[in-house]
C-alpha positions in Angstrom: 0.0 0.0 0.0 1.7 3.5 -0.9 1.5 6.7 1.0 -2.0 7.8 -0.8 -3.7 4.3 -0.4 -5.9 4.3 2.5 -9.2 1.9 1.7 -9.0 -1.4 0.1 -11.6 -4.6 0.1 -10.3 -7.7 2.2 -10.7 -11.3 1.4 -14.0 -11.2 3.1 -15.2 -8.9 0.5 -14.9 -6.1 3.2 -14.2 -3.2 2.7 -10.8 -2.0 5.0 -9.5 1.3 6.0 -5.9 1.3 7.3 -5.9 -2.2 7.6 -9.1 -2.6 9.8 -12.2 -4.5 8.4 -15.0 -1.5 8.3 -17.9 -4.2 9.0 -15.9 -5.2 12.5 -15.3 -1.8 13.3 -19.2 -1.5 12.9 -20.2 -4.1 14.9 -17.5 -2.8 18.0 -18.3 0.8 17.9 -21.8 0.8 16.3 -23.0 3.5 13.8 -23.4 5.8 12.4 -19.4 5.8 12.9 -16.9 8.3 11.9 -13.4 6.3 10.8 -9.8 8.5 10.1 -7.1 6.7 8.7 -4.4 8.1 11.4 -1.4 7.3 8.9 -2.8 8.9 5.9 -3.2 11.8 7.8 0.9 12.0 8.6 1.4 11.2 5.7 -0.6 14.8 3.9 0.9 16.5 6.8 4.7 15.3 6.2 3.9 16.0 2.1 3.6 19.6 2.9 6.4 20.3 5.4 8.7 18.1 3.3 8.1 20.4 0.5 8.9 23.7 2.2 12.1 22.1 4.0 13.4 21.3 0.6 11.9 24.3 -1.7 11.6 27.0 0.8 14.7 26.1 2.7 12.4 25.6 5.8 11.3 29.3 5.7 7.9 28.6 7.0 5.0 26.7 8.3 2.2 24.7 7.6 -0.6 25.1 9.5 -3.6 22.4 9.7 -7.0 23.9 9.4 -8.6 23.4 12.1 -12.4 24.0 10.9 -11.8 20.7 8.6 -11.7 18.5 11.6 -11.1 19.5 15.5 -10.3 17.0 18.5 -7.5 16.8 20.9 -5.9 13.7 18.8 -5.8 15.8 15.6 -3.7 18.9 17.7 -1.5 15.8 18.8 -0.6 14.4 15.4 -0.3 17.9 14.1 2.3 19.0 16.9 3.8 15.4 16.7 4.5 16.1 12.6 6.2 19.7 13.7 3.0 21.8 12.3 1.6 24.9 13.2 -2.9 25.3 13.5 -5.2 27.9 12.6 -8.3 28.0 14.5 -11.4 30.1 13.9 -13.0 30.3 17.5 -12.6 30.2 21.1 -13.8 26.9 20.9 -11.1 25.6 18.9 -8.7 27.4 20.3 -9.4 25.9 24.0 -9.2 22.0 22.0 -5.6 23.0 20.9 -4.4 24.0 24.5 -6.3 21.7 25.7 -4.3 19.0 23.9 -1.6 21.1 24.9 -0.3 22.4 21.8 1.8 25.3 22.3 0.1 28.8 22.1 3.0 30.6 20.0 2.3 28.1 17.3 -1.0 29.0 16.9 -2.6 31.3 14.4 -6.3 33.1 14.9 -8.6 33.6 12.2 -12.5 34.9 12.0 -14.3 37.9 10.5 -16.0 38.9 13.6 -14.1 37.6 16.5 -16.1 37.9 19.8 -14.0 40.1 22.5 -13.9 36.9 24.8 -12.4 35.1 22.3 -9.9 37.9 21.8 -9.0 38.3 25.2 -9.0 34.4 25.5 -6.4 34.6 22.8 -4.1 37.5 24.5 -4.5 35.4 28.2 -2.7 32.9 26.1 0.0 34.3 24.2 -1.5 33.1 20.9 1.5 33.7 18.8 -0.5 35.5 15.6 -3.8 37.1 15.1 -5.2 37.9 11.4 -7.0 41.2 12.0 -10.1 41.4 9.5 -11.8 44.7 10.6 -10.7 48.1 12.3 -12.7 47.4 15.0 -11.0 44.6 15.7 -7.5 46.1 15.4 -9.0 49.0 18.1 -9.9 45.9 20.3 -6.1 43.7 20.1 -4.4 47.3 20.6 -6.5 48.2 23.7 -5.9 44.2 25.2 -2.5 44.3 24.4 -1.7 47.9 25.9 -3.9 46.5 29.2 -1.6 43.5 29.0 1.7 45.1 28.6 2.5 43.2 25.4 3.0 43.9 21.8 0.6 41.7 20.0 1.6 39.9 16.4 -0.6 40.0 13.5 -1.4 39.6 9.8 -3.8 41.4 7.6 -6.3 39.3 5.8 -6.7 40.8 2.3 -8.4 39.9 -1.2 -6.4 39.7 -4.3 -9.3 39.5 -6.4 -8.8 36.1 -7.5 -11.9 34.0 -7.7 -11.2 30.1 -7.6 -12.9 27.9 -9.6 -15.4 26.5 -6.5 -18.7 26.3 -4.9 -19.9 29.6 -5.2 -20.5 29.4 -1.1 -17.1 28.7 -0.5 -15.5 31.2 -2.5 -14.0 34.1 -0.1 -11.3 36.4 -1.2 -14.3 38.0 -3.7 -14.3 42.0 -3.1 -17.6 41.4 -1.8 -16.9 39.3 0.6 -17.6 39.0 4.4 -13.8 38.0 4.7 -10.5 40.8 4.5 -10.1 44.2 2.8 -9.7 44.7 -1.0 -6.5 45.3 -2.3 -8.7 46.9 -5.5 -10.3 49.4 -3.8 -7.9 50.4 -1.5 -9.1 49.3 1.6 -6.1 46.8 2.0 -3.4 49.7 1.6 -6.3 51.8 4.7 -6.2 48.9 7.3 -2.6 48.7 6.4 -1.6 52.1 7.6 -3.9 51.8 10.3 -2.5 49.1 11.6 1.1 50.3 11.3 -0.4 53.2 13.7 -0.6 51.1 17.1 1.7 51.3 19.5 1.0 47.5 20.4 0.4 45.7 17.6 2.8 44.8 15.3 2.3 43.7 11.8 4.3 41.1 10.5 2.6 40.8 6.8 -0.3 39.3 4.9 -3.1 36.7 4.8 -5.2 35.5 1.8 -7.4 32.4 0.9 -9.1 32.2 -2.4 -11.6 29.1 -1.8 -11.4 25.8 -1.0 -11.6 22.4 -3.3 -9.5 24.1 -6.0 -7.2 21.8 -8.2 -6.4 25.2 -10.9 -2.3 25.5 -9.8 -3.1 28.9 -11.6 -5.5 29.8 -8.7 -2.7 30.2 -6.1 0.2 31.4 -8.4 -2.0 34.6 -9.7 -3.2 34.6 -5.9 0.5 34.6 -4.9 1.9 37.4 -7.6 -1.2 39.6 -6.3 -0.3 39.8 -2.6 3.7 39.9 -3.3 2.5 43.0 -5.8 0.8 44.6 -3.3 3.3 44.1 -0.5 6.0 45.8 -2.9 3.7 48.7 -3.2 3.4 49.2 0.6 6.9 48.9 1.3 7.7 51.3 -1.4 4.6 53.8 -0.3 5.1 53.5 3.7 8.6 51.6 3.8 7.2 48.6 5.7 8.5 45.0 4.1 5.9 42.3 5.2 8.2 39.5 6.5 5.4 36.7 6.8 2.7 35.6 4.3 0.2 33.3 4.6 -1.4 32.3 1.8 -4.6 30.0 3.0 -5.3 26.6 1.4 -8.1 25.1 -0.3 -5.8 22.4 -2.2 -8.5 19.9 -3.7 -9.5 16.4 -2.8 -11.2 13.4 -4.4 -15.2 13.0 -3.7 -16.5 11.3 -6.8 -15.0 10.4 -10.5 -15.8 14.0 -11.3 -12.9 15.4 -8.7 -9.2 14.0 -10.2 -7.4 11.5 -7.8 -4.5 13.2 -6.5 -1.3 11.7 -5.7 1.4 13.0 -2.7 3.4 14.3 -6.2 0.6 16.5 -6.7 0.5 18.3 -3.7 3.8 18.5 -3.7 4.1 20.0 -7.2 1.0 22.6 -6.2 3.4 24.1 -3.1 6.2 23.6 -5.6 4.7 26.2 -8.1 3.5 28.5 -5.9 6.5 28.7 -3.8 8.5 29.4 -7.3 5.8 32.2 -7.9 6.8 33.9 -4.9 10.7 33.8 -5.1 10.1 35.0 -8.6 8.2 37.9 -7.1 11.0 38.8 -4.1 13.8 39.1 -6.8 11.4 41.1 -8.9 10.5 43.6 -6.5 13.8 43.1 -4.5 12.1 41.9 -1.4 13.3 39.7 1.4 11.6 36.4 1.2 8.8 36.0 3.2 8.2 32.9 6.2 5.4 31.1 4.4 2.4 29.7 6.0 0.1 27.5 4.3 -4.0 26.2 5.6 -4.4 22.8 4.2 -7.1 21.1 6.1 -9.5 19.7 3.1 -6.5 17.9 1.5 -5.4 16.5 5.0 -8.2 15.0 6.5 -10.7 14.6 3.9 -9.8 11.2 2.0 -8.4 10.1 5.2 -12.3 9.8 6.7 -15.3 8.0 6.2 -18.1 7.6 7.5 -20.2 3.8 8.8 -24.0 3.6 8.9 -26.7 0.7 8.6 -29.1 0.2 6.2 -32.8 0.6 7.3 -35.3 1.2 5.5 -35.8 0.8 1.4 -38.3 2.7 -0.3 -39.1 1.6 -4.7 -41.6 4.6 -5.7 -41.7 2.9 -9.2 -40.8 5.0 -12.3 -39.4 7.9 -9.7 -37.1 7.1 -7.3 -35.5 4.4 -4.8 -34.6 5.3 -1.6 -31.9 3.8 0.7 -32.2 5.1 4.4 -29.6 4.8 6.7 -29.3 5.6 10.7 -27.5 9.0 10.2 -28.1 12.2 8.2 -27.8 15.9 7.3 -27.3 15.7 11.4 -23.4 13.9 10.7 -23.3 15.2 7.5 -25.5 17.9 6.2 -23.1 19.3 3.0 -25.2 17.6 0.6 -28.5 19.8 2.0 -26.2 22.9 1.7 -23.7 22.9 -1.4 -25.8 19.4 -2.8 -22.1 17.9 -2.4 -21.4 14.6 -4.7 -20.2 11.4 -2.6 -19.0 8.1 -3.2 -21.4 5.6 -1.6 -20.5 2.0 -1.5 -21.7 -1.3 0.6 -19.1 -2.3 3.2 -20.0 -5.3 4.0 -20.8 -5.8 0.1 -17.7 -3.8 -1.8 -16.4 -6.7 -4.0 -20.0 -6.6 -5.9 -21.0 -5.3 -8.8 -23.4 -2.3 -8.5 -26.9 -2.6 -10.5 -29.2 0.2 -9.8 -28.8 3.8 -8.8 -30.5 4.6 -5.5 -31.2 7.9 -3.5 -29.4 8.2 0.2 -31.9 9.3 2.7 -31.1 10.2 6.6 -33.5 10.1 9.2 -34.4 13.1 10.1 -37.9 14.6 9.6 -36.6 17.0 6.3 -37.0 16.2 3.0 -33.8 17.4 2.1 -32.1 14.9 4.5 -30.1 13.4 1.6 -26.7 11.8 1.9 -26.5 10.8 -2.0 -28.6 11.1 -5.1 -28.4 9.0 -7.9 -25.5 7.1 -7.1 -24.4 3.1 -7.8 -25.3 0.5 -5.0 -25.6 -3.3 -5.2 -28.8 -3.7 -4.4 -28.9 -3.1 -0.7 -30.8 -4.7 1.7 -31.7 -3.9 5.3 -28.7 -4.6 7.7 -26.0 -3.9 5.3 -23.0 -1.6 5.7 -23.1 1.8 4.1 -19.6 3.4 3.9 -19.7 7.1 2.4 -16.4 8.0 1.4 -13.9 11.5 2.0 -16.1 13.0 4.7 -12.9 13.0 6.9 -13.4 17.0 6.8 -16.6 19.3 7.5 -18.6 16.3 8.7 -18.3 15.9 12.6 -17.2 20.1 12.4 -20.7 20.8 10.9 -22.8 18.0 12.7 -25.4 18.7 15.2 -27.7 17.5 17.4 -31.1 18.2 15.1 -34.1 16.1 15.6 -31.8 15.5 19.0 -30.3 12.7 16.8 -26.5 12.0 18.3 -23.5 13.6 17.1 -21.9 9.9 15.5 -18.1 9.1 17.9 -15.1 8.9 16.1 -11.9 6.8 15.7 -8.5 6.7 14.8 -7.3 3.7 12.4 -3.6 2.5 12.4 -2.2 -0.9 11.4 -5.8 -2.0 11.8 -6.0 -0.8 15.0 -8.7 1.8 16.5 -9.4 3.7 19.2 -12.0 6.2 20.1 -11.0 9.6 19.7 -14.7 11.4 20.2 -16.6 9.2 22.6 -20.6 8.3 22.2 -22.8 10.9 22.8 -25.9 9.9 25.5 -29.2 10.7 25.9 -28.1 12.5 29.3 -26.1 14.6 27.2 -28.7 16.0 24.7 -30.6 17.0 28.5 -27.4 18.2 30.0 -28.0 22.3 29.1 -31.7 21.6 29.5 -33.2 23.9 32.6 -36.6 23.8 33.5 -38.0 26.8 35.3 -39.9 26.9 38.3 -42.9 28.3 37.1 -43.0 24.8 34.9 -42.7 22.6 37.8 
């Protein structure tokens, strides 16, 4: 098995990820189940670092993304492999030091952090905010004076480069929620205001174009945009951004329509865009910057799956068939928002040929609850062993508790062994935040 295989079918007909039969993992931890291959994981984490040691000369970090999947474990494996995280709350940021991940290593993100969470941040010697309103910028000065510290930060700004994406997911758009236009001059604004505190201090740049983009073009114009613009300050105010952080959003595999992307691949993205910006520093005669990169997609997304059981089968002749299972838009709800495509096989089943094309249906009480539509099953029968492949990221970090349904536990897979890394949720636990007031008793 190479670096980029993590699911194969067993001798039982099984279906295995990281060398652990997926029907046996069913049956010990029940389902709906959510399954990470924990050496696929290193493996997209080394891919990245490897390439900036050897084409960057180690000038930089990668940072995992935490949004795409957060849980102690993943702040361990991520520290282990010598990365740095964003995180884009205070909840995040408490899993990281919780895991105890070291706070300088650590990069904040958000549009409209919350002033707990900033002062949760500062408390902590977070080592690196990226400010994304003047507001906000008034609010890191004023805790950082109170403090006694100077506080580091990037800028979040948009190139104007639109990735070729989900219209939902696009963000560095001028009209966008996210950063300040470089086009209209906002970007050069927040800038100078910025440069104005007494305790902040700005160390460079931050952009991120979209997410599931496989156009190498994307980042490189992305890249030449920001490096442009950085030239212009430096020659306008005479600051030199040492640090830029140019997001992520490197693609994964969902169905055939995505390409299958080998560790090359990412390598050769990170490749280009880290000859883009040398080509830009000797071009404008600037330093080189420390590079950060935000993969979390292309991390954790093909190292995950997701278990459930088939229940019930609905034939509406001439219309549609529908396969429920015992999850849902609950443990996965990105089909009901972006109608994401999936792979959908039989676990228990894999070695079989597929002869119909059936609809995916959760449990909830929505219509919409759809996993799949239209895709290739054997024909399934109650009992079986659903398996929907890459929902390693924006699964668990957009499930919820609707229909007070359970958020599914999670494990961690390695030489077909796993352990529990988010435990079963309870009935008590859906009650937990429940009060009832006097007046009701």
């Amino acid at each position: 098995m190479n670096e980029r295989e993590t699911l194969k079918i067993n001798s039982k007909g099984h279906l295995e990820i990281g060398g652990a039969d997926t029907v046996e993992l069913a049956a010990q931890f029940g389902t709906p189940l959510y399954v990470f291959d924990e050496q696929y994981i290193r493996n997209m984490m080394r891919v990245y670092k490897r390439t900036i040691d050897s084409e960057y000369g180690g000038n930089g970090m990668v940072l995992y993304a935490s949004k795409a999947f957060s849980c102690r474990a993943m702040y361990k494996i991520a520290q282990a492999e010598g990365l740095g995280v964003d995180v884009v709350s205070g909840g995040e940021l408490y899993t990281a030091l919780k895991a105890g991940f070291p706070a300088q290593n650590v990069f904040m993100h958000g549009n409209n952090k919350l002033i707990s969470e900033l002062t949760y941040a500062l408390d902590n010697k977070v080592g690196t905010i990226v400010v994304d309103s003047f507001r906000e910028a008034d609010i890191i000065e004023h805790l950082a004076e109170e403090r006694g510290i100077v506080q580091n930060v990037l800028i979040r700004i948009n190139p104007g480069v639109e990735a070729h994406t989900h219209a939902f997911i696009q963000t560095a758009r001028t009209d966008s929620k996210f950063g300040f236009s470089v086009s209209d001059g906002t970007a050069e604004n927040i800038t100078a205001y910025v440069l104005g505190k007494k305790h902040i201090k700005l160390r460079g740049y931050h952009c991120h174009i979209g997410s599931q983009i496989f156009e190498k073009q994307s980042f490189v114009l992305a890249a030449n945009k920001v490096m442009d613009f950085a030239a212009g300050i430096k020659q306008k105010t005479g600051f030199e951004a040492d640090m830029l952080n140019l997001g992520g959003g490197f693609g994964v595999w969902y169905n055939d329509e995505d390409p299958k992307l080998k560790l090359t691949d990412y390598a050769d993205y990170l490749k280009t865009l880290i000859g883009a910006i040398k080509q830009k520093s000797a071009e404008h005669n600037l330093k080189l910057p420390y590079l950060l990169l935000e993969p979390g997609r292309s991390i954790v997304g093909e190292a995950g799956i997701t278990l459930y059981t088939v229940g019930a089968i609905k034939d509406i002749p001439g219309v549609r068939k529908y396969v429920a299972i015992d999850g849902g838009m609950f443990d996965n709800p990105r089909y009901a928002l972006y109608q994401s495509k999936y792979t959908v096989l039989l676990a228990n089943r894999a070695d079989e040929k597929c002869t119909e094309r059936v609809s995916v249906s959760g449990k909830c009480c929505e219509s919409g609850d759809l996993i799949a539509v239209d895709v290739p099953l054997p024909k399934a029968e109650s009992g079986d062993i659903m398996a929907v492949l890459t929902t390693g990221a924006y699964n668990y970090s957009m499930a919820s508790n609707y229909n007070r349904n359970f958020v599914p536990p999670a494990v961690l897979v390695k030489d077909g062994k796993a352990d529990l890394i988010i435990k079963p949720q309870t009935y008590e636990d859906l009650v937990r935040n429940d009060i009832i007031p006097e007046r009701l008793k």
